[in-house]
C-alpha positions, 0 to 999 in steps of 0.5 A, a space after each residue: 368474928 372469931 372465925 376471923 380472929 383464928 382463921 389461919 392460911 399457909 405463909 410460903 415458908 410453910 408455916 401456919 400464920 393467922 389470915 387476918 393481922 391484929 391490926 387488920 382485926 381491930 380496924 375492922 371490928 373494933 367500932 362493932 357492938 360485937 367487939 365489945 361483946 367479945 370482950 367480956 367473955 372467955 374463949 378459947 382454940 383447941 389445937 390437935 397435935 399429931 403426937 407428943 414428943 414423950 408418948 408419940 400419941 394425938 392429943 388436943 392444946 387448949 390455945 388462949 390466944 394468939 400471943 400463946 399459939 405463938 409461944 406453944 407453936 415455938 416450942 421445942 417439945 410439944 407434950 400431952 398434959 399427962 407426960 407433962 404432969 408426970 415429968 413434974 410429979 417425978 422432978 422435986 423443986 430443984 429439977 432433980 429426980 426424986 
């Protein structure tokens, strides 16, 4: 079942979209005990990014779900969690450069 939920096919555009849609997914698992199993528990996808934009190094992104793969995905900047982390650590509340 959550092979389904993450399976992904190209689009013809090129771009990576899931292979089943939520409604898809719901209609066929949603009268399932496995469906309810599923809702209680915490799962996740790790992504491997090719570089980040800061570093240029792989690294891996923990994705929640889908509605944040599509929030990761649309994001200008991809950046690994320690350029991100010292980004922040260098920047004081009001963004400005300590």
């Amino acid at each position: 079942m959550l092979q389904d939920y993450w399976e992904f096919e190209e689009s013809a555009e090129g771009d990576q979209v899931f292979s089943m849609s939520d409604q898809a997914f719901l209609s066929k698992y949603s009268n399932q005990y496995c469906y309810q199993a599923l809702l209680s528990v915490t799962f996740y996808a790790v992504f491997d990014v090719d570089e980040c934009d800061v570093c240029l190094r792989p690294f891996k992104v923990i994705i929640n779900s889908r509605e944040h793969f599509f929030a990761y995905r649309d994001k200008k900047k991809k950046v690994c969690r320690i350029c991100e982390n010292y980004n922040t650590s260098i920047n004081d509340v009001d963004g400005k450069v300590a």
